[in-house]
Phi, psi and omega in degrees: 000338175233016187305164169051026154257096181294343181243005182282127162252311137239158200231122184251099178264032171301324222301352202280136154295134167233350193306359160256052187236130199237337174242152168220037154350120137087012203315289183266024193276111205116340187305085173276327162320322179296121186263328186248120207206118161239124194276329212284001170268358198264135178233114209247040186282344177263008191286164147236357154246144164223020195292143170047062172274300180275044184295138176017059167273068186338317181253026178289115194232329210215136188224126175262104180269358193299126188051030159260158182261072216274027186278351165241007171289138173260325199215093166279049184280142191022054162298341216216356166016041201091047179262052178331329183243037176277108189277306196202144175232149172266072192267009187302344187264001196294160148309058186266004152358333184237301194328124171247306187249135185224033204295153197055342200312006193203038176258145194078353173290051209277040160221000177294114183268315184234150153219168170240119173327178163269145180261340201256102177211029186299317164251039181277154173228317183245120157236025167298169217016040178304312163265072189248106150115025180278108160280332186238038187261117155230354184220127165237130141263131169231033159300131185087335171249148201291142165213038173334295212262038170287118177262307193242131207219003180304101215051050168244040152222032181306142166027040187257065187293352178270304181349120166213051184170135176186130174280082215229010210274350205259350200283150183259092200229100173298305218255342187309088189272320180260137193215004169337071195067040162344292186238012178320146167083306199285099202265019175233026171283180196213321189230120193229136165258137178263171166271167182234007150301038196243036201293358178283311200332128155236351166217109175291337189325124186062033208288297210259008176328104180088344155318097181261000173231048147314132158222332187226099208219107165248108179240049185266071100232042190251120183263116177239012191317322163248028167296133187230346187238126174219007184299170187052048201240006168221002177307116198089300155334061185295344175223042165292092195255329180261128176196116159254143174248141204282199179273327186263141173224012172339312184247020171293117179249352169249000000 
C-alpha cells in the first residue's frame, strides 16, 4: 500500500484498523526516505507475511516493534532487505512461534553491527543468507534461542567481513542438513565454536571459504556423522595453521 514512495518522510498509521489484515507483503517497500518507522498502533494479530516489508528502505535507521503483535506471522523473508542504515534492532521480545522462513532476512544491511534475535525460532526452517553482506555485524548472541526445527542455514554470514568471533555450541539444530557456505567471506573471523547437535548435517561445502585470518580451528566435537559433501570447506583459508577435523567422516564422498 505504500511500496515505492520515494517521496514519503513520515508516516502516522494510527489512524488505520488493521485487524482483519492478514498480509503485510512490501507494506513500506522502496520508502526510501523514511527513517522511522513506528508499528505500535497497528494490529497485527491475524498477519501471517510479512515479506520484504522494510525492503531496500535505504534511510531507515529505526523500527519501533513495541506490543505488536507477531504471533501468526509464518515469513519474514527479506523483511529488512537492503536497509543500508540500519545500525542495530532489537527483535527479542517478539512472538514468533509460527514463524518458519527468515530466509534474507537482514541481507544487505551493511551497517547493522549488533542485533538481538527472537528467543522462540523453534519453527524456522529456512535461515539462508539471513546476514548475508552485514559487513559491519559484530555481536550475535544465540544464548537461549531455540532453533530446533532449522534445515537450512546456508550462507548466513556470508561476507559478513567484520564478524570475528561466533558462538554456535549452545544451538540445538537437530534438523539441520545444510551449512553451505555458511561462513564464506569473513574474513576477519578468528574464533568459531560449531554446534554439536548436527546429527542431520549432510553438507559443509565451502563452510570456512575464504576466512583468511582463521588460524586455529577445532571442530573434534562438530557432529558431522551424515555429512556426505565437504568440498572446498577450507578453501582459501591462507593463513589456517592449527586444524582438528571432526571424527566422524564416514559417509563423506566429496
Amino acid at each position: 500500500v505504500f511500496k515505492n514512495c520515494t517521496g514519503l518522510i513520515e508516516l502516522d498509521l494510527s489512524p488505520l484498523d488493521t485487524s482483519n489484515v492478514i498480509k503485510m507483503n512490501e507494506l513500506f517497500s522502496g520508502c526510501k526516505k523514511l527513517t522511522i518507522i513506528d508499528l505500535s498502533p497497528l494490529d497485527t494479530s491475524n498477519v501471517t507475511q510479512m515479506k520484504q516489508m522494510f525492503y531496500n528502505d535505504t534511510s531507515l535507521t529505526t523500527v519501533n516493534f513495541k506490543d505488536i503483535n507477531t504471533s501468526k506471522v509464518e515469513t519474514m523473508q527479506k523483511a529488512f532487505y537492503g536497509c543500508t542504515k540500519l545500525i542495530n534492532i532489537d527483535l527479542s521480545s517478539l512472538n514468533t512461534a509460527s514463524l518458519i522462513d527468515v530466509s534474507e532476512m537482514f541481507s544487505g544491511c551493511k551497517v547493522l553491527t549488533t542485533m538481538k534475535l527472537p528467543l522462540n525460532m523453534a519453527n524456522v526452517t529456512d535461515m539462508k543468507q539471513m546476514f548475508y553482506h552485514c559487513d559491519k555485524l559484530t555481536t550475535i548472541n544465540f544464548a537461549d534461542v531455540d532453533t530446533t526445527g532449522t534445515i537450512d542455514m546456508s550462507s548466513m554470514f556470508n561476507t559478513c567481513t567484520t564478524l570475528d568471533n561466533i558462538d554456535m555450541s549452545m544451538l540445538n539444530l537437530p534438523n539441520l542438513t545444510t551449512m553451505y557456505g555458511m561462513l564464506s567471506n569473513c574474513t576477519s573471523l578468528t574464533n568459531f565454536k560449531p554446534p554439536t547437535t548436527t546429527s542431520s548435517l549432510e553438507n559443509v561445502s565451502n563452510l570456512f571459504s575464504r576466512c583468511t585470518s582463521l588460524e586455529n580451528l577445532d571442530l573434534i566435537d562438530f557432529n558431522t556423522s551424515n555429512a556426505t559433501t565437504m568440498y572446498g570447506m577450507f578453501s582459501n583459508c591462507t593463513s589456517l595453521a592449527n586444524l582438528i577435523i571432526p571424527i566422524n567422516t564416514s559417509n563423506v564422498t566429496n
